[in-house]
C-alpha positions as CSV (number, residue, x, y, z in Angstrom):
1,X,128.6,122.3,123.1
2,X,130.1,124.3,120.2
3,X,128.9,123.3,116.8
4,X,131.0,123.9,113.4
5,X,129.1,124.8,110.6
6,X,129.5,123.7,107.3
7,X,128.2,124.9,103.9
8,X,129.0,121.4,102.5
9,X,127.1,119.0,100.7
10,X,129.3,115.7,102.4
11,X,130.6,114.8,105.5
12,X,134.8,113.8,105.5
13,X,134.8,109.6,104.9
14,X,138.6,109.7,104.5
15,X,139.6,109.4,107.9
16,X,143.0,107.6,107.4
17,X,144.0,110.5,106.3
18,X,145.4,111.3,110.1
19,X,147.9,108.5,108.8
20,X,149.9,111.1,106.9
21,X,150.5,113.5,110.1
22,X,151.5,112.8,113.7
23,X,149.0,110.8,115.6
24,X,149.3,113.4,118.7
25,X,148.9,116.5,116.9
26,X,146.3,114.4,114.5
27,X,143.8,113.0,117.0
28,X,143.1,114.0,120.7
29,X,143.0,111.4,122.8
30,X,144.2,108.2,123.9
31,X,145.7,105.8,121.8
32,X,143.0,103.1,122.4
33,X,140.6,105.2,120.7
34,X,141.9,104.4,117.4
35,X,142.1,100.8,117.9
36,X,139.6,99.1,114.9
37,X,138.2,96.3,116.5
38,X,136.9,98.3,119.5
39,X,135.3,100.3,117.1
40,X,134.2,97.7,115.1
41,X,132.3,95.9,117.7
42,X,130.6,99.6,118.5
43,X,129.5,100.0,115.1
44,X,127.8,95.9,114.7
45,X,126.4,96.8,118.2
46,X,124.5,99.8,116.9
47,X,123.7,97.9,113.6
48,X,122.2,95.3,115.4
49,X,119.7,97.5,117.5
50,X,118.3,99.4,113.9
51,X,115.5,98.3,112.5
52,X,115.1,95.8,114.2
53,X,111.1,93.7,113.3
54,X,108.8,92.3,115.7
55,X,107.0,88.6,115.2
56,X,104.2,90.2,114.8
57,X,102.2,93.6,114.7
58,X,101.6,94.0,118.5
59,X,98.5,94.9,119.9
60,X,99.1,98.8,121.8
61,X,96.9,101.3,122.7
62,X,99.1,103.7,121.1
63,X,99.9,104.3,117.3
64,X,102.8,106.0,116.0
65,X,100.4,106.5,112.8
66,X,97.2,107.4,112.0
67,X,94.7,108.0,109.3
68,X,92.3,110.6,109.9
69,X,88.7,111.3,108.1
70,X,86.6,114.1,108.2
71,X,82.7,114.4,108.1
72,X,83.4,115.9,104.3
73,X,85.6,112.7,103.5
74,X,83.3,110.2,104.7
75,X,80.1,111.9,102.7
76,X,82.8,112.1,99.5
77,X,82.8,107.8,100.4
78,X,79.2,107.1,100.7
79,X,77.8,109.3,98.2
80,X,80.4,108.2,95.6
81,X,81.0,104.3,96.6
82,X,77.2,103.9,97.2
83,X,75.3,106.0,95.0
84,X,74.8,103.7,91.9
85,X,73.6,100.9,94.6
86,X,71.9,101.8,97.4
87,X,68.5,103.6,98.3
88,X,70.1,105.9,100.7
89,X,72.4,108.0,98.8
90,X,70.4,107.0,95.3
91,X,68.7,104.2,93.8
92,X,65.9,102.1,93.4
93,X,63.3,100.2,96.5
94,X,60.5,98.5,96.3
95,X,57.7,99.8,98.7
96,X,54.4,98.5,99.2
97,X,53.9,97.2,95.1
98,X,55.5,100.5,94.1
99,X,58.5,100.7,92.7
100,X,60.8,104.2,93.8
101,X,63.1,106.0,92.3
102,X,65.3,107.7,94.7
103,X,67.4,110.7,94.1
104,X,69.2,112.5,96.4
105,X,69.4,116.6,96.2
106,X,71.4,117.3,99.4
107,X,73.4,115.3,101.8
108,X,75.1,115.9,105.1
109,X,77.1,113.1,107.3
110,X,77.4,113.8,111.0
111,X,79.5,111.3,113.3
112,X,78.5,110.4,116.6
113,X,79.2,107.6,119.1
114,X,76.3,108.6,121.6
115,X,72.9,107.0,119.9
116,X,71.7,103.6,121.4
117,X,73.2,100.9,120.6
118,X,75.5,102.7,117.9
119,X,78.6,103.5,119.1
120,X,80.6,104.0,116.3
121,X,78.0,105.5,113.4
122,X,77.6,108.1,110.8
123,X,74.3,109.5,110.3
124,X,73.8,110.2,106.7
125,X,70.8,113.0,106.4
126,X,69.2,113.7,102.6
127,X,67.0,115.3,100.8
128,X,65.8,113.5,98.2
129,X,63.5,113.6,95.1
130,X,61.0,110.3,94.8
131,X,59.1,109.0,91.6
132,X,56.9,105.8,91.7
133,X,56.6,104.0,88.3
134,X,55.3,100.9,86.8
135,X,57.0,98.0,85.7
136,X,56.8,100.0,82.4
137,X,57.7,103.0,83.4
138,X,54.6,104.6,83.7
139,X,55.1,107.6,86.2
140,X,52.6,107.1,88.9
141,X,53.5,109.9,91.0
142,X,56.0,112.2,92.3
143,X,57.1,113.6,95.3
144,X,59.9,114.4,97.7
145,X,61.6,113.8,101.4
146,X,63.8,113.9,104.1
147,X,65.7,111.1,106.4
148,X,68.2,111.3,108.6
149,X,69.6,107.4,108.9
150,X,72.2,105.7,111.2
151,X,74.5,103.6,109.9
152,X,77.3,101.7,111.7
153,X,80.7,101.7,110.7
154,X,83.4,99.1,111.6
155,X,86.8,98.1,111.1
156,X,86.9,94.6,109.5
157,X,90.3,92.8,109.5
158,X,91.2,90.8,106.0
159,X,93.5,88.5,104.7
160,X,97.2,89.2,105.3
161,X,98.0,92.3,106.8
162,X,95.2,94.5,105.1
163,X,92.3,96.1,107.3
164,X,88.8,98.1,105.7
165,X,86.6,100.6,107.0
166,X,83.0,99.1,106.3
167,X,79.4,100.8,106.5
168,X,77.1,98.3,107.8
169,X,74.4,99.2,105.0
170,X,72.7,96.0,106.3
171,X,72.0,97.1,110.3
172,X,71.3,100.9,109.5
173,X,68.6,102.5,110.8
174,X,66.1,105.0,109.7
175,X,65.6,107.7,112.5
176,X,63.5,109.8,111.1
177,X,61.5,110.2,107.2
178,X,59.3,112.7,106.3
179,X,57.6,112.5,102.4
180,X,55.3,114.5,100.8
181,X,53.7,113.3,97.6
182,X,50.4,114.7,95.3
183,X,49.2,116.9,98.9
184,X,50.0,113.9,101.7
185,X,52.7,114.7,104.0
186,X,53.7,112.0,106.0
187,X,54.2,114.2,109.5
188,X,50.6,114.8,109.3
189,X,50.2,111.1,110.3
190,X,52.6,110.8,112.8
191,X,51.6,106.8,113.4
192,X,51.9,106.2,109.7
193,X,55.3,108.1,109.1
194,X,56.7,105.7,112.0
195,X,55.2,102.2,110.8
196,X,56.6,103.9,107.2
197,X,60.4,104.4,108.9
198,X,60.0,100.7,110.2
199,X,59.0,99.0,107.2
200,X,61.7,100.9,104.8
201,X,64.2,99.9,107.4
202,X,63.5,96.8,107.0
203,X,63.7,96.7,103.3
204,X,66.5,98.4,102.8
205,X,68.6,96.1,105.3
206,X,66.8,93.1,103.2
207,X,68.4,95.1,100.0
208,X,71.7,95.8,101.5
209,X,74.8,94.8,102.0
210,X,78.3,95.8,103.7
211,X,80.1,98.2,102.0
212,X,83.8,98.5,102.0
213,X,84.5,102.5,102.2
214,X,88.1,101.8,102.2
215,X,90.6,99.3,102.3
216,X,94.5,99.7,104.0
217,X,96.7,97.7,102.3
218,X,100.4,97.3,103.5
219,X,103.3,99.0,102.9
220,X,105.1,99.0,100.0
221,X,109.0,100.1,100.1
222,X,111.8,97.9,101.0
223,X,111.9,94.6,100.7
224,X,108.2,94.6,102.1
225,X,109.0,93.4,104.9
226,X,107.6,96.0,107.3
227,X,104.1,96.1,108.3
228,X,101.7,98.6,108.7
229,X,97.8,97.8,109.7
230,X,95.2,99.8,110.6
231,X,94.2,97.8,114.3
232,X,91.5,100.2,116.1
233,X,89.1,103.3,115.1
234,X,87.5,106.0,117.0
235,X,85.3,108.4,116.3
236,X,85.2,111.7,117.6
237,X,82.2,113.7,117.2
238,X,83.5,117.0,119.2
239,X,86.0,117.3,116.0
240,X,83.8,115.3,113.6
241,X,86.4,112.9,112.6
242,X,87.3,109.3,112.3
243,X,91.1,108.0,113.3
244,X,92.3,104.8,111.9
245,X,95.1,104.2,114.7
246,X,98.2,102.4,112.4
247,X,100.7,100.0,113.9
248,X,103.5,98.6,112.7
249,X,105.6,95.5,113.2
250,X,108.8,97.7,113.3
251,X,110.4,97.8,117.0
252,X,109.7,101.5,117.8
253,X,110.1,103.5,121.4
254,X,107.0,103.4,123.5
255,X,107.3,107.5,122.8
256,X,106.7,107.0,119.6
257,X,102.8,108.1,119.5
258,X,100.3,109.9,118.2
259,X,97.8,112.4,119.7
260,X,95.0,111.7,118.1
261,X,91.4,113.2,117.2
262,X,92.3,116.5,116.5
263,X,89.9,118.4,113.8
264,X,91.3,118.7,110.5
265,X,92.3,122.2,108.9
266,X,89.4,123.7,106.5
267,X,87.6,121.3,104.5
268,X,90.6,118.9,104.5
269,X,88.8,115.4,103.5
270,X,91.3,113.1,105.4
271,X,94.7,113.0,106.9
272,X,97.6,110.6,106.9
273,X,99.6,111.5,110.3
274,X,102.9,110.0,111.2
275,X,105.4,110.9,114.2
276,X,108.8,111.5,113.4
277,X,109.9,108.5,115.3
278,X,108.1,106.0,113.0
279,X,110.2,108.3,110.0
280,X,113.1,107.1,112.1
281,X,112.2,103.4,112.2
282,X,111.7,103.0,109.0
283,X,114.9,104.6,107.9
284,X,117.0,102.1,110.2
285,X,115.1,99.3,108.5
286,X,115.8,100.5,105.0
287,X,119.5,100.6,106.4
288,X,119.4,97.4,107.4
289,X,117.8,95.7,104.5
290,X,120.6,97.7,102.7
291,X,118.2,99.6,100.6
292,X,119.9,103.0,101.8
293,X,123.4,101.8,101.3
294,X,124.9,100.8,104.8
295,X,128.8,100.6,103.6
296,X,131.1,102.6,101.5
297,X,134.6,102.6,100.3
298,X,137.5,105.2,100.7
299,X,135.6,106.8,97.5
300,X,132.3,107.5,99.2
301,X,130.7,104.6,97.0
302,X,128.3,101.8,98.4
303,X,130.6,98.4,98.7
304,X,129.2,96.4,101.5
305,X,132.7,95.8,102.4
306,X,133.8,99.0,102.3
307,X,135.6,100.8,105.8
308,X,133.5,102.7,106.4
309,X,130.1,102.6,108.0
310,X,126.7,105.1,108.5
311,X,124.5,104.8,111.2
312,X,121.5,106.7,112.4
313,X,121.2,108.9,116.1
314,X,117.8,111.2,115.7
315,X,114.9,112.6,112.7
316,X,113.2,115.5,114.3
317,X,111.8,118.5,113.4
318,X,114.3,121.0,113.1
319,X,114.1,124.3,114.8
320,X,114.0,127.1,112.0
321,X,112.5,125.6,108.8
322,X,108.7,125.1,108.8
323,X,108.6,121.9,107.1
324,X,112.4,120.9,107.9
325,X,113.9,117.5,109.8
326,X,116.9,117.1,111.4
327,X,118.7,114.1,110.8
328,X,121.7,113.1,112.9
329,X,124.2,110.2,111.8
330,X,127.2,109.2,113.0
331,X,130.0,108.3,110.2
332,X,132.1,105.5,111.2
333,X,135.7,103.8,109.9
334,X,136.0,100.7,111.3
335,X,139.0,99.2,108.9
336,X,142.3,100.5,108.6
337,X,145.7,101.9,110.7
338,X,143.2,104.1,112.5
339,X,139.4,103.6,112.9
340,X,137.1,105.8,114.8
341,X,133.6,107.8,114.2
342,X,132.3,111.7,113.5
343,X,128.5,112.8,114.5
344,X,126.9,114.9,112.2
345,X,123.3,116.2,111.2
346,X,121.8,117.3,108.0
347,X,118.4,118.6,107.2
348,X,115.9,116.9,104.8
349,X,113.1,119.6,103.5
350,X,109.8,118.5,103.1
351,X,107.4,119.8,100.1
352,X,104.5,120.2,98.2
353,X,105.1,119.5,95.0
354,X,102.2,120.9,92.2
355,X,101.3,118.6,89.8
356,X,99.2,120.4,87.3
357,X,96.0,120.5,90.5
358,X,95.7,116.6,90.9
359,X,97.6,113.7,92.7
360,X,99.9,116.7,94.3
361,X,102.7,114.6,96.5
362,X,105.5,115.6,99.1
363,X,108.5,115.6,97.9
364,X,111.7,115.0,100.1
365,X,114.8,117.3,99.4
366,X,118.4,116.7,100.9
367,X,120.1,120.2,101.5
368,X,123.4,121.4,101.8
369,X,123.4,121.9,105.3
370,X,125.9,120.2,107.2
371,X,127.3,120.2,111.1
372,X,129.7,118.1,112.0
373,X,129.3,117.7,116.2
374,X,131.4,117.4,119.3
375,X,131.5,113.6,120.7
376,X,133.9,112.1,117.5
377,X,136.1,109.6,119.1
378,X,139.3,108.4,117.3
379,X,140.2,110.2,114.2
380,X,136.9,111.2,114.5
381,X,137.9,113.9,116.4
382,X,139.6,115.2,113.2
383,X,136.2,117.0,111.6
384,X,135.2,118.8,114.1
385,X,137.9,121.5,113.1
386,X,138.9,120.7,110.0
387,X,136.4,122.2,107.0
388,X,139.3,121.1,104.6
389,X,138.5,117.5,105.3
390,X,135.1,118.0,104.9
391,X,134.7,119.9,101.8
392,X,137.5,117.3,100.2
393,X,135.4,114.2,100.7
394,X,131.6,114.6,100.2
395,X,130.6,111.0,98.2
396,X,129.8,109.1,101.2
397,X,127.2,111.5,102.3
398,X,125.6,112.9,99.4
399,X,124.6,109.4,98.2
400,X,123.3,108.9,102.1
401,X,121.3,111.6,102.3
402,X,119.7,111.3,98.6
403,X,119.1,107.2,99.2
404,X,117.5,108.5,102.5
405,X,115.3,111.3,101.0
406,X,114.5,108.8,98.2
407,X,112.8,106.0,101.4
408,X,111.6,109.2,103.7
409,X,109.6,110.1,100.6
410,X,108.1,106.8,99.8
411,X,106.9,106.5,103.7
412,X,105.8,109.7,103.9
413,X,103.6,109.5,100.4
414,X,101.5,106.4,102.2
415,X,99.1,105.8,99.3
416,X,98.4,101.7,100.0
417,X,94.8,102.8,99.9
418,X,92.5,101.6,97.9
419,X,88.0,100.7,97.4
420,X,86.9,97.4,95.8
421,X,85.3,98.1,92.9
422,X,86.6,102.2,92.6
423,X,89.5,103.9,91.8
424,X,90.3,106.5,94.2
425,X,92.6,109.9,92.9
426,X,94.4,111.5,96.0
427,X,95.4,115.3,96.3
428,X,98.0,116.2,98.7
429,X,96.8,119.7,99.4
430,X,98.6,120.3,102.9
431,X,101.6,119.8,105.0
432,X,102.8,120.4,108.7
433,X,105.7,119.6,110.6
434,X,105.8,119.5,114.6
435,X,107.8,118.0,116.8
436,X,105.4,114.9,117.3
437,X,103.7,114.7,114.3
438,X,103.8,115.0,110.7
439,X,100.3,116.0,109.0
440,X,99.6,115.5,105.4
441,X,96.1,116.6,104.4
442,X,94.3,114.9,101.8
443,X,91.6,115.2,99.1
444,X,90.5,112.8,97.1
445,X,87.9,112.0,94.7
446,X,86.3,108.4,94.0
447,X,85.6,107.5,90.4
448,X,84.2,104.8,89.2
449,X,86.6,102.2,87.4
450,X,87.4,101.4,84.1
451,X,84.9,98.9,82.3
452,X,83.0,99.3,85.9
C-alpha cells in the first residue's frame, strides 16, 4: 500500500468539490460509490458501535488499566497518613501503667503475600526511639527498639463507583520487637520479649483503626458518564509492588489488557498504566457524547448537522517517535451531489511538561503530520493524490485533532485520587510509550490539610 505524505496541518473536508470536474476523471470507481444514503447508513453504522457503555462495570480478570505502587510509595503512605496517629510509625501507647512515647528513626516496607494467614500484607520494619513519662510528664526512662510488623492491606469497595486501598491497622501483627532500655535488652529474655510482642499486639489493635491509604475516585471528563474503578489488587513481592487492576464500564476489545506486576523504574513511587486501546475507548465516547465535535460544515466548523462526519479506525504507538500515537480516522461526507469517505492518520505527541519541580503533567500535542491512505471510497478517492485539496481545506481537522488532544490529555493525567483527611501533591516524573502500554510514573508527597 502506497502512502502520500503530507506536511499539512488538515485533512480535505470539501469533497463536493469533484462536483466542478467530470465524475470519471474526478473519482475512480463505480457510480454507486457516490450515492449518499449508502454512505450514510456506513457512517450511523460506525457511529453506533463507538463508545458504546456497558450496564455496569463487568467483573474480568483482565484490566486495560492499572495503578501501580512501589515499596517506596507505600512507606511515603504509612509514614505520612499514619504518623501523627498510630504507635507504629509514631505516637503514643499505653504499656503496662507506662505511658510511651514512640518515635520512629528509620523505616523500611517490604510486601509479601507468603506469611500465614497474610496474603496480601506489608511489613513495616522501624527503628524507633521510646520514652516513658508520667501523667505529668516526668521522664521516667529512655530507651530504644526495633519491630518488624505485618499489617494487612485490602481493597474496600465504597459508595458509588469509588474503591480505597486500606491498612488493616486493627489485625496487624507484631513479628518480632526487640527494646533496650537503662541496660535491659529484651532478647536477653527471649520468653519475655515474646509475651512483650503479644501484649503490644494486642493494644495496639485495641488502639487502632483502618486506615484509608488511598481512595480512587471516578473519572472526571465528559459528561461523567464513563466509569473507572479499581475491582482487584495483587501484590507482587518478586518486583515489590502493588497493582490496583482498573476496569471500566466502556465496551472495550477483550485485547485490551494489561501485563501487570512489572517493577517500577528507579525509585518511581507509583504508576498509572493504561493500554492504548482504553485511549481509544475513551476517545469514541467523547465522540459520541459530542464533546470532541462529531459533525462539521463545508467550513471545517462543528454543526451537528453539518455534511460531513469523523470517525475513529486505530490509537497506537507509532513507529518512530518515542512518546508518539498514531491515530487513524476516517473523514466522511455523507450529504450532498456526491458523498463518500478519505482514511487518514495523524500523530499526537506525548510530554512532560515542567512545572517549576512540582505537579509536572503530560501534556498532549497535535502535530502536523498528516497521511492521507489508500481505501477512500467515493470522492474519497480524490485525496489520495491530490495535496492541493488537502492543503486548501484544513478546519475540519485541526479542530479534531486539538478537541482530541484536549480529552487524550485529561485521560491520560488520571488524578481522581485522593486520602481522607490529607491532601496528596502528585509529580509526574516519567513517561513511556509501547505498543501495549502507556506508563506514567509518579511521585507524590502527602501533606497534611488545611485547618487539619
Amino acid at each position: 500500500m502506497s502512502h502520500r505524505r503530507f506536511a499539512s496541518t488538515g485533512l480535505a473536508y470539501v469533497l463536493a468539490m469533484c462536483a466542478a470536474c467530470d465524475l470519471e476523471s474526478c473519482v475512480r470507481g463505480e457510480q454507486q460509490e457516490l450515492d449518499c444514503s449508502d454512505h450514510q447508513s456506513g457512517f450511523e453504522a460506525t457511529v453506533a458501535r463507538e463508545g458504546v457503555l456497558l450496564d455496569a462495570i463487568p467483573e474480568k480478570a483482565s484490566f486495560p488499566m492499572a495503578l501501580v505502587i512501589s515499596e517506596n510509595g507505600i512507606a511515603e503512605l504509612l509514614k505520612g497518613i499514619t504518623s501523627d496517629t498510630n504507635p507504629v510509625a509514631g505516637g503514643n501507647l499505653t504499656l503496662f501503667g507506662l505511658n510511651l512515647q514512640i518515635v520512629p528513626k528509620k523505616t523500611e516496607v517490604e510486601l509479601t503475600s507468603e506469611l500465614d494467614k497474610c496474603s496480601r500484607c506489608v511489613i513495616f520494619a522501624v527503628d524507633f526511639a521510646v520514652q516513658a513519662v508520667t501523667d505529668g510528664g516526668t521522664s521516667q526512662l529512655a530507651g530504644t527498639g526495633k519491630s518488624k510488623i505485618s499489617i494487612p492491606l485490602r481493597l474496600e469497595q465504597l459508595a458509588g463507583d469509588t474503591s480505597a486501598l486500606v491498612a488493616a491497622y486493627d489485625e496487624l501483627t507484631i513479628l518480632d520487637l526487640t527494646m533496650s532500655a537503662m541496660g535491659f535488652i529484651t532478647a536477653e529474655y527471649p520468653e519475655f520479649e515474646k509475651a512483650l510482642e503479644i501484649k503490644m499486639t494486642e493494644l495496639i489493635r485495641e488502639q487502632s483503626e483502618p486506615v484509608q491509604l488511598m481512595k480512587f475516585e471516578p473519572w472526571t471528563i465528559g459528561t461523567n458518564s464513563v466509569k473507572v474503578a479499581a475491582k482487584q489488587f495483587a501484590i507482587f513481592p518478586e518486583t515489590g509492588v502493588i497493582s490496583l487492576g482498573m476496569q471500566t464500564n466502556l465496551d472495550l476489545p477483550k485485547a485490551v489488557a494489561l501485563e501487570v506486576g512489572q517493577a517500577l523504574e528507579g525509585d518511581a513511587m507509583m504508576a498509572v498504566q493504561m493500554h492504548p486501546g482504553l485511549l481509544l475507548g475513551m476517545a469514541e465516547r467523547m465522540l459520541a457524547e459530542d464533546v470532541i465535535p462529531r459533525r462539521y460544515d463545508d467550513e471545517g466548523n462543528p454543526d451537528p448537522d453539518g455534511a460531513q462526519g469523523i470517525t475513529l479506525t486505530g490509537l497506537g504507538k507509532n513507529a518512530l517517535g518515542a512518546n508518539d500515537l498514531d491515530v487513524t480516522f476516517r473523514v466522511w461526507r455523507t450529504k450532498g451531489d456526491y458523498c463518500g469517505y478519505a482514511n487518514a492518520v495523524s500523530v499526537l505527541r506525548l510530554g512532560l511538561e515542567d512545572s517549576d519541580g512540582i505537579q509536572d503533567r503530560i501534556t498532549v500535542t497535535p502535530t502536523d503530520e498528516l497521511r492521507v491512505l489508500e481505501g477512500g471510497q467515493g470522492v474519497g478517492e480524490l485525496y489520495e493524490d491530490n495535496q492541493d485539496l488537502v492543503e486548501e481545506n484544513k478546519g475540519l481537522v485541526d479542530h479534531f485533532k486539538s478537541s482530541l488532544a484536549d480529552q487524550i490529555g485529561i485521560t491520560v493525567n488520571y488524578n481522581e485520587l485522593a486520602v481522607d483527611g490529607q491532601n496528596i501533591v502528585f509529580d509526574a516524573t516519567g513517561l513511556t510509550v509501547t505498543d501495549k502500554k502507556i506508563d506514567i510514573l509518579l511521585d507524590f508527597l502527602v501533606l497534611a490539610a488545611e485547618g487539619g
